[in-house]
N, C-alpha and C positions, 0 to 999 in steps of 0.2 A: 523446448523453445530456446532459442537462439540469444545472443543479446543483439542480433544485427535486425530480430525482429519487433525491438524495442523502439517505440518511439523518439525520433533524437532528442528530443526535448525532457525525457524524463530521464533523470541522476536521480541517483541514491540522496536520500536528506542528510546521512551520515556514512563514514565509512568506516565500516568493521575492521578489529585487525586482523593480519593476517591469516591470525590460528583460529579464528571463525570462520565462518561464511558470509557471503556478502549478501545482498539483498538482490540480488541478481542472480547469485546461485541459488536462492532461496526458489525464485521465480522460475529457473529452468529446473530447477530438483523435482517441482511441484505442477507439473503442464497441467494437472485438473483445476485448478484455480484458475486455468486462463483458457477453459471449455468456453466455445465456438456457442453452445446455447444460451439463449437471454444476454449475448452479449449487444455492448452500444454501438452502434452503426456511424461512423466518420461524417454522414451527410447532416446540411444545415439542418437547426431545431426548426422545425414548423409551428409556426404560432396559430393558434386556434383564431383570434381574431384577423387575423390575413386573408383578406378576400371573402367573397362570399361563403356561407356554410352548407352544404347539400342535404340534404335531409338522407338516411340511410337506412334500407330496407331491414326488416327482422329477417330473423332465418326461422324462427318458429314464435309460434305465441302458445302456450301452454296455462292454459289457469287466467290468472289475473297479471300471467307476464307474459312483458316482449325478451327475446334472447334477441342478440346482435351477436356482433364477430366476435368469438373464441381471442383474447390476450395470453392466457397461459394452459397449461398440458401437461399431466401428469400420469402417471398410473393406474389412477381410478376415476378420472372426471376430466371434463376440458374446462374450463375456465371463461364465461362469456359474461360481458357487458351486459345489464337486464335494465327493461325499465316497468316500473308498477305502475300502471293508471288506475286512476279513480274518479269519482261522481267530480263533479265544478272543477275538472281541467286540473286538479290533483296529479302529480307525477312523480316518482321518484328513482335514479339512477340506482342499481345496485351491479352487485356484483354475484352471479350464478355458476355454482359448481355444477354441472351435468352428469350424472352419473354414465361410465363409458356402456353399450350397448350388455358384451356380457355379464357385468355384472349388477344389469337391471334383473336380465333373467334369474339368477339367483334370488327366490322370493324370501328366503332364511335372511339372507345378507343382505337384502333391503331392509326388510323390516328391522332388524338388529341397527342398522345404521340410519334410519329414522328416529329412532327409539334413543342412539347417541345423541341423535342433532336435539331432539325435543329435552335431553339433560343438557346439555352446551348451550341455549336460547338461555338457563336458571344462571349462568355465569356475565356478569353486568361489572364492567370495570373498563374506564379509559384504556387499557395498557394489553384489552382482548379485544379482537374483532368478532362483533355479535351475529349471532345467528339471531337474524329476521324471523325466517317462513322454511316450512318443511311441503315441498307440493309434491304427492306420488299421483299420476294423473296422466291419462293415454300412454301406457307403457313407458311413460321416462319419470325419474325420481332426481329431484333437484332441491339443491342446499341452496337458501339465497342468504347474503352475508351482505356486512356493509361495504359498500365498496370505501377500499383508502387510496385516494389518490398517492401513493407512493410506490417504490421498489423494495423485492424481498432483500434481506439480509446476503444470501447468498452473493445475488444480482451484484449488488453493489460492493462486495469483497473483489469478485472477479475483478471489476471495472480501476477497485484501487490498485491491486497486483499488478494492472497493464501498468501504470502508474509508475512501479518501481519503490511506490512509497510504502512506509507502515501507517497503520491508521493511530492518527495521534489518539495519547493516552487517554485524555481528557472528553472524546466522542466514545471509546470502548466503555468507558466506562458509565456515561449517559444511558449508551442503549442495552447496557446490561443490565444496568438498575431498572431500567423500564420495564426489560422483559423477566424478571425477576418477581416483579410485584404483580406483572402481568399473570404469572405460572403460580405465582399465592393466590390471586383472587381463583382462578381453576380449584387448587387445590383446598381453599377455601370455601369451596360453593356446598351450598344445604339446599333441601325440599323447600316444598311451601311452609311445611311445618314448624325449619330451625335446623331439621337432622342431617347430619353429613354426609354429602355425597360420595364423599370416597373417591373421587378422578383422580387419575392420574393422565395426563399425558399421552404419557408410552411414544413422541416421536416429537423432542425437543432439539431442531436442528436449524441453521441459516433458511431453510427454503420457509420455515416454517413462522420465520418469522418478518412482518414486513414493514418498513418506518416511512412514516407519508412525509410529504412536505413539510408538514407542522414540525416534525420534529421528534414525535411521537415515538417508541417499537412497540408493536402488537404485535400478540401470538393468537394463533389462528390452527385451524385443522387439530386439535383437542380430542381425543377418542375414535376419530377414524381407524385407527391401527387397530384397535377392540375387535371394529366389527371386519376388518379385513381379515384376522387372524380365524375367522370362520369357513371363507373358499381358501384357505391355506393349511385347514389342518388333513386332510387326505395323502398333502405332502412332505413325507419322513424327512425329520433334521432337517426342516427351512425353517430358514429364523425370519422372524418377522416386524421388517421396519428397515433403517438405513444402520448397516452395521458400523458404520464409521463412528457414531453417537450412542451405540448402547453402552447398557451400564453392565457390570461383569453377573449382576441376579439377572438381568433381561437374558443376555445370549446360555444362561444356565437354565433359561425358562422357568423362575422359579416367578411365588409371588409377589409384583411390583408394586411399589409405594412412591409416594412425591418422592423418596431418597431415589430413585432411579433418577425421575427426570431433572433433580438438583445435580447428580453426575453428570448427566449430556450438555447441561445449562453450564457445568464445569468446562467441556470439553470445545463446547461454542467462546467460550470465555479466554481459553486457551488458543483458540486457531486466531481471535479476532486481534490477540495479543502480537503473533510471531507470523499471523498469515502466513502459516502455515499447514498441511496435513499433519492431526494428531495421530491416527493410526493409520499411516502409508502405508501401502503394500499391493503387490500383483493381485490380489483377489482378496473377495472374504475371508477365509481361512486364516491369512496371515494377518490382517488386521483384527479379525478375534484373538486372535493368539495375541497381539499385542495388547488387547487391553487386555484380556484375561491374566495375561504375566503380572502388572500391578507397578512396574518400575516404569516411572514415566518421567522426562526429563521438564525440567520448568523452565517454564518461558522465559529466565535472565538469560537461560541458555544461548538463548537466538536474540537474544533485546540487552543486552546487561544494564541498561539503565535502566530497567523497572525496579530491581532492587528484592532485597527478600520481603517486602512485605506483600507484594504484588505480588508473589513469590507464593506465602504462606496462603494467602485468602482462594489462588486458587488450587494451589494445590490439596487444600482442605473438601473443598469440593469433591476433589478426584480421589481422596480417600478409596481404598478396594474394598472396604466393610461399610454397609449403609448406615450404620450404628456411630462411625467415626467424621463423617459427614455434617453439615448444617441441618439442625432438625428442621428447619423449615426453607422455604425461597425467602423471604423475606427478611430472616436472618443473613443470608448470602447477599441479599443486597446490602443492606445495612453494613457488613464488614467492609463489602467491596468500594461503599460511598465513603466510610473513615479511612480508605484506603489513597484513595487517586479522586480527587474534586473531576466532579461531571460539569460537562458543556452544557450551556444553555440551550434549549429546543432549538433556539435559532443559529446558534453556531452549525447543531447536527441536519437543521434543513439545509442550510447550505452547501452541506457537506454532501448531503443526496442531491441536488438541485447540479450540481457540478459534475456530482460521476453520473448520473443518469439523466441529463437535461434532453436528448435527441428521443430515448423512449417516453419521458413524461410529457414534451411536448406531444409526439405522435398521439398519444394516448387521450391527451387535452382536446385533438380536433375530433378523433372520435368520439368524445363524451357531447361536445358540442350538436356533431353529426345525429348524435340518439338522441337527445333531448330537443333536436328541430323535427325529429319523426314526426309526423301526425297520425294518428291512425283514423282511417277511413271512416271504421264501422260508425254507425250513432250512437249518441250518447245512451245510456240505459238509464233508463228513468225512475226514479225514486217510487217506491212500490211501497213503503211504510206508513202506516195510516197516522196521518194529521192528529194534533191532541188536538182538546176540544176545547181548548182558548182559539186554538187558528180556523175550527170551522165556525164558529160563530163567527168572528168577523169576515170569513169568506164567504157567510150568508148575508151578513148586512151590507158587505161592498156590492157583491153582485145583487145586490135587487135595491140598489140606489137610481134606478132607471125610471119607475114611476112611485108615487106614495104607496097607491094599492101594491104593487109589489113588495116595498119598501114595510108595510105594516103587515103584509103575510110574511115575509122573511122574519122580521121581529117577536112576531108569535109563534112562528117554528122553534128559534132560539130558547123562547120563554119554556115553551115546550118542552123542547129534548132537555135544558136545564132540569125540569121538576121531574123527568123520569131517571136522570142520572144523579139528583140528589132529591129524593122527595124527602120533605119539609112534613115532619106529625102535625096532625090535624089539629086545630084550635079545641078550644071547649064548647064552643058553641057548633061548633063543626062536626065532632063527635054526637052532640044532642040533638042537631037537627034534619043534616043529612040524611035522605034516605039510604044513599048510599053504601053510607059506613054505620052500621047501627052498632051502636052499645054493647058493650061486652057485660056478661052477667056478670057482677065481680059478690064472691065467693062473702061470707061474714066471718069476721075475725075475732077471736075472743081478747078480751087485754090479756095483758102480759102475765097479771097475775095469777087468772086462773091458771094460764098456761102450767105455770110452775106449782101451783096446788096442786092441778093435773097430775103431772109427774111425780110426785109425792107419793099420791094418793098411789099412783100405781107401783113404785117402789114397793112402799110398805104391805100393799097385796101378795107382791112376789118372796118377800122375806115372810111373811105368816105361812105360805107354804111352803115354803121351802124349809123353817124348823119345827113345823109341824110333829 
């Protein structure tokens, strides 16, 4: 990319010297940061309140969900608008992964990615987006998540690059610590029991991570690479996941631990620093080759005002032995908060509100659109049977028409009452009823024969017994 194809209005915030590079060479060294998908479209934002709102057809209803238009498209699912209905006008907007057609067919690799999503629903933390509902049902399997009204991580790097800017210090640093604590609660999650789950990640990257308007970053798609790594083992030496973010035991394919994805959460650390590609190259190969080699330059490189400590924290990360690494995420936040003060939520909504305003609004009228749906069908009607406080007073209301009804309804009540709690019979009720006649009751000796009793029979069994 050119810099004639830079907008005139964006300059550099600063200007490197000479024997660096500029943030313009940065920007044409690097054309994938300024990839034509999910990028922001120049036309005015459309505001959801503008005009009337149309109501907008599903494209399927499956289960207890409506699907709407497809937002985003990946490798393994299309990405749709969903909305849940329920009993008394109950709705709620989500967000539905679609598993792509062949790899419904695959019944091994559904269920194994069922099986993930019902472990990823046990992980409950601000800083993840939760897995709702797992629906396999008429030959399609869908993931439904919450929807966050925001833009992925990616997204919004690309939109700053156009920019010509760096992303200030003080936002890198917010949304790291966010997604940090976000990738500890993962790596923190237990059974029902307490015992630990073991997750890892395996695919800690921009796409992977998305910051709403609030402010917020959440990580999202947790264990998916698990079960993909199942229709992918048939095929020899493919590595599996975005090679740009593994860690040097992932593309060794040995076994991964949270230290892997504290490596990638390194490397997300590092691009968001110098917005740049950490291992460029014409293809996989040469970008394996470069993490695998272990010398990797640090971001003053490209920034000198970060300094070495910004320096040290992530380069710690990027450590080549999992052992020399942050023992947890958590820990990596924590260094990286004593390092560089984070922006408040509302500085970093800002900051997405600015680079992604024309897709969040687009996005805004379609939410509008799905939430004016109506659906047709009728309501379906409560099929749970009434406790029995509400059908008595449903028998005394309705037979408030005449007395005679009124006084048969009331003895019905008195009724079903005494056969759902009968009441024992008095004394005199037991003595006179023919009904219920008298139990023969047995005679009792006092207590001390009893124990005489017992004696007497001991001492029978010790006479013969030393007979």
């Amino acid at each position: 990319m050119t810099d004639s194809s830079l907008p005139p209005s964006a300059t550099p915030t600063r200007e490197a010297p000479s024997s660096r590079p500029t943030k313009r060479d940065v920007l044409a060294a690097e054309p994938s940061l300024l990839g034509d998908e999910d990028s922001e479209s120049d036309a005015a934002p459309i505001s959801h309140v503008d005009g009337p709102i149309p109501s907008r057809e599903p494209i399927a209803k499956i289960g207890r969900y409506a699907l709407f238009d497809k937002f985003a498209s990946g490798g393994m699912a299309t990405v749709h608008l969903g909305r849940l209905d329920g009993a008394g006008g109950f709705s709620r907007v989500v967000a539905i992964k679609r598993l792509l057609p062949h790899l419904v067919k695959d019944a091994e690799f559904a269920e194994m990615l069922l099986n993930e999503a019902r472990v990823a629903a046990r992980v409950r933390h601000p800083n993840v987006v939760p897995t709702l509902d797992v629906v396999a049902s008429k030959g399609e399997v869908l993931l439904v998540l919450e929807y966050v009204h925001g833009e992925s991580l990616s997204t919004l790097c690309r939109a700053q690059a156009k920019r010509a800017e760096l992303i200030p210090l003080a936002i890198v640093a917010s949304v790291m610590c966010s997604t940090l604590e976000g990738l500890h609660a993962v790596h923190e999650a237990t059974d029902e029991r307490g015992r630990s789950l073991g997750l890892v990640h395996r695919d800690v990257s921009p796409p992977n991570v998305i910051i709403g308007v609030d402010g917020a970053a959440r990580v999202l798609d947790f264990g998916i690479v698990k079960a993909l790594e199942h229709i992918e083992e048939t095929v020899p030496n493919r590595l599996k996941g975005k090679t740009g973010y593994m860690s040097p035991e992932q593309i060794r394919a040995e076994r991964l631990t949270r230290a892997s994805d504290i490596f990638a959460a390194g490397i997300v650390l590092w691009e968001l620093l110098t917005l740049r590609r950490f291992a460029s190259g014409a293809g996989d190969k040469e970008r394996i080759d470069k993490i695998v080699a272990g010398s990797y330059p640090r971001p003053s490189e490209f920034r000198p005002e970060l300094g070495d400590v910004i320096d040290d924290v992530v380069m710690r990360a990027l450590a080549p032995k999992p052992e020399d690494r942050y023992a947890t995420a958590r820990e990596f936040s924590v260094a990286l908060g004593a390092a560089a003060e984070g922006a408040s939520a509302g500085i970093v909504a800002n900051w997405v509100t600015s680079l992604a305003a024309s897709g969040l609004a687009e996005r805004a009228r379609l939410l509008a659109q799905v939430e004016n749906w109506s659906d047709a069908a009728p309501d379906i009607e409560l099929r749970s049977t009434p406790f029995a406080a509400e059908r008595d007073v449903q028998a005394l209301e309705g037979a408030a028409s005449t007395p005679l009804a009124a006084a048969t309804a009331a003895a019905r009540v008195r009724l079903a009452n005494a056969r759902r709690t009968p009441a024992p019979p008095s004394v005199e009720e037991v003595s006179t009823s023919p009904a219920i006649a008298p139990r023969p009751v047995a005679p009792r000796l006092p207590a001390g024969y009893a124990v005489l009793a017992g004696l007497a029979f001991v001492a029978f069994v010790l006479y013969w017994v030393l007979r």
